[in-house]
C-alpha positions in Angstrom: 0.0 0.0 0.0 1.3 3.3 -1.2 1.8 5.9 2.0 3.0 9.6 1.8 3.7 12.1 4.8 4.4 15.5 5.3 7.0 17.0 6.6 6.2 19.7 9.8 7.0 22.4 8.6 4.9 21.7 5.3 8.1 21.8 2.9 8.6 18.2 1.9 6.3 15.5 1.0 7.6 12.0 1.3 6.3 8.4 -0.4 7.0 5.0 0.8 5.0 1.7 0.9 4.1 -0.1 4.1 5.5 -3.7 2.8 8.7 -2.1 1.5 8.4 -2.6 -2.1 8.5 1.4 -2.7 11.7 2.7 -0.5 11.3 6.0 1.3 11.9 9.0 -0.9 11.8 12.8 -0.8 9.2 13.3 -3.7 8.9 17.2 -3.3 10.9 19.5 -1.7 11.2 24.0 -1.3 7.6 24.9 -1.2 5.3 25.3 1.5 2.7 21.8 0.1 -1.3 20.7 1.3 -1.6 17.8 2.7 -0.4 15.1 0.2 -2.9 12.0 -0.8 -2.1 8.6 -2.3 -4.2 7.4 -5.0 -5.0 3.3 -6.2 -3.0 3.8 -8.8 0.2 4.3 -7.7 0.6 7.9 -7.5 0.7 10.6 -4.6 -1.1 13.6 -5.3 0.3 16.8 -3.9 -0.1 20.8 -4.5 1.7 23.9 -3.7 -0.2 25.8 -0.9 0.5 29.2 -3.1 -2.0 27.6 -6.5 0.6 27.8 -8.9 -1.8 26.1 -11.5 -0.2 22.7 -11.4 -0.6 19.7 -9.2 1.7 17.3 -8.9 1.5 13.4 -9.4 4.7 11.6 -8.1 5.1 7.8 -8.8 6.0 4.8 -6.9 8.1 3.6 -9.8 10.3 6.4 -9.1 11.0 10.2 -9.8 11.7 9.8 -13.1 7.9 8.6 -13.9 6.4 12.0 -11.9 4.3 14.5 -13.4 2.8 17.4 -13.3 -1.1 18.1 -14.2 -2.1 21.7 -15.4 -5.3 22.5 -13.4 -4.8 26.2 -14.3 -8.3 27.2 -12.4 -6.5 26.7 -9.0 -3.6 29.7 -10.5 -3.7 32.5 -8.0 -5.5 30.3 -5.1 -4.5 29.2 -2.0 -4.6 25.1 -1.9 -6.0 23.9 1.5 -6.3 20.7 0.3 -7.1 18.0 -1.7 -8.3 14.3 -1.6 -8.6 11.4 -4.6 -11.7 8.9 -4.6 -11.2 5.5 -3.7 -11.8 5.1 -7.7 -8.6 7.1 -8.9 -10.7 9.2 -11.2 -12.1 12.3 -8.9 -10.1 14.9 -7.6 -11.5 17.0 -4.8 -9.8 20.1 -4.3 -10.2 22.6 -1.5 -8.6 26.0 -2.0 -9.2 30.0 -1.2 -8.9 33.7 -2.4 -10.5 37.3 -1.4 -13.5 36.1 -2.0 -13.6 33.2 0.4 -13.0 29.2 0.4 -14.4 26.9 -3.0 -14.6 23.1 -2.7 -14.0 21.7 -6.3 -14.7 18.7 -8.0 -12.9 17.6 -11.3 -12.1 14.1 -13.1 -8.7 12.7 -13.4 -7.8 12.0 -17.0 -5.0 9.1 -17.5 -3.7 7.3 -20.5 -4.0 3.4 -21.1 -0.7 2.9 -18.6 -2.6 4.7 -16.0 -0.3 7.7 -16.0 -2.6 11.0 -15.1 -2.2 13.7 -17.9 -5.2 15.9 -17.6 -7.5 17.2 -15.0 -11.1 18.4 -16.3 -12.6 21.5 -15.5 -14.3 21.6 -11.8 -17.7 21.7 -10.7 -18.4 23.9 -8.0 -19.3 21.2 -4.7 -22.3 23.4 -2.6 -21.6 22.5 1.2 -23.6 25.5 2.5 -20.4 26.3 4.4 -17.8 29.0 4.7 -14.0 28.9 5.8 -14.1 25.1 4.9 -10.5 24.0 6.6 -10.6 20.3 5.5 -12.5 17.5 2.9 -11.8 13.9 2.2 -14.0 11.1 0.7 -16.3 9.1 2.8 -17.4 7.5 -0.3 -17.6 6.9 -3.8 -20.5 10.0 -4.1 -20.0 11.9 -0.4 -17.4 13.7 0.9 -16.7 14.8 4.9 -16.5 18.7 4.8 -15.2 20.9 8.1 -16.3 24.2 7.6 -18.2 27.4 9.6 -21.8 27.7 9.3 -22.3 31.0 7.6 -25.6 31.9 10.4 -24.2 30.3 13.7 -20.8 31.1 12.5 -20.2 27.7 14.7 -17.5 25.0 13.7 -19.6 22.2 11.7 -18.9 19.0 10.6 -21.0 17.2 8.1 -21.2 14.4 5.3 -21.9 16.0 2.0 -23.4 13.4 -0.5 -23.3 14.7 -4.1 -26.8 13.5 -5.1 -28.6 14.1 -2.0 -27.2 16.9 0.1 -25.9 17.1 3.6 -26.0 15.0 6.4 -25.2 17.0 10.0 -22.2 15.0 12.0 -22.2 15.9 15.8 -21.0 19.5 16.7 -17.3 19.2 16.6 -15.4 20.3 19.5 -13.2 24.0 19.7 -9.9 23.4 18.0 -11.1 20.5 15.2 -8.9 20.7 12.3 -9.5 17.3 10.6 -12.1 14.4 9.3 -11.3 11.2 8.1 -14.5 8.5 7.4 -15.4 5.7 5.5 -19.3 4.6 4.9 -17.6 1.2 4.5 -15.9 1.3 8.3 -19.0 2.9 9.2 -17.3 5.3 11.5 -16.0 9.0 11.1 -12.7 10.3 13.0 -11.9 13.9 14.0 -8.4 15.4 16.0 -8.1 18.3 17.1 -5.0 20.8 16.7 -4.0 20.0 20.6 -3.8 16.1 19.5 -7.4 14.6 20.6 -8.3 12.0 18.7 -12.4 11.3 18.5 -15.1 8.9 17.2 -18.7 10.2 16.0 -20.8 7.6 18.0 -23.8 9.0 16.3 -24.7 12.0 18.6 -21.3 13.2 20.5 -17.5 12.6 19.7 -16.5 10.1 22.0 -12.6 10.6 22.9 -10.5 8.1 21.5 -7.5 6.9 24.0 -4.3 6.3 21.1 -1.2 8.8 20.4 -2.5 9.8 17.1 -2.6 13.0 14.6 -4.1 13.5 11.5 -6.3 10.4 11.1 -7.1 9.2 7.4 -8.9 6.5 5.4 -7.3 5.0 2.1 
């Protein structure tokens, strides 16, 4: 299984693989990056924070097979992030300007090796939601989004499905800064920037006794 990390102070993203067969490599290095994501297809997305209008796709077979992607829509944003479906073919892309914070959606295009060449242009994803800080995939049609409800002006964490709108999680606590779910684990995770680690047990975020940071589904 294909694994990427990144660095504290944002400036490096490294790939491995959790058997071994990929050795630990420095895939990106000199710019201040999102949170990277591996994909099924052998491939680590990653993004400049400063929306350069390229994303990056590195590959376990080695620097030399890396590429870059023009998504020129995301020139002159900031990237917050970004996640990959399950499927390898939809990028989810979270990313800012003066005007506030967009959650896109685009398809990954790839040639018959599987080697990404071309992102489409992205549909706007409607979360109801501003100052989004975090997305990821909870399935193949929903996403989890973190984000400020724009009436409360509260913290809120929900499940936004693509075909049938959202789906309130418990109120996070002060200081959340991430969501990781799967529909398949039947469970959704949350930590908070002081290093709580919680589980949604339907109605409340139950704390979660382990030494962990950032949790994720793959």
């Amino acid at each position: 299984m294909l694994a990427c990390a990144l660095s504290l102070d944002r400036s490096s993203v490294l790939m491995a693989s959790t058997d071994g067969s990929v050795p630990v490599r420095q895939a990106a290095a000199g710019a201040a990056y999102a949170d990277p994501r591996p994909d099924d297809a052998g491939y680590v997305w990653a993004s400049v924070q400063s929306g350069t209008g390229v994303l990056l796709a590195m590959s376990a077979q080695g620097a030399e097979h890396d590429v870059k992607v023009d998504a020129a829509w995301l020139r002159g944003r900031e990237v917050l992030g970004l996640d990959i479906a399950a499927d390898a073919t939809r990028l989810a892309v979270l990313s800012a300007d003066e005007a506030g914070t967009r959650l896109d959606l685009c398809a990954v295009q790839r040639d018959e090796a599987g080697v990404p060449v071309s992102v489409s242009e992205p549909v706007v994803v409607r979360t109801g939601l501003v100052d989004m800080v975090q997305v990821g995939w909870y399935d193949e049609i929903a996403l989890t989004v973190l984000g400020t409800d724009p009436i409360s002006e509260e913290l809120r964490a929900q499940v936004t499905d693509l075909a049938t709108g959202h789906e309130l999680l418990p109120p996070p606590r002060q200081g959340t800064v991430r969501l990781a779910g799967s529909v398949i684990a039947e469970s959704v995770w949350a930590a908070t920037e002081d290093g709580a680690l919680m589980r949604s047990t339907g109605d409340r975020w139950a704390s979660v006794d382990l030494p962990a940071r950032d949790p994720a589904f793959y």
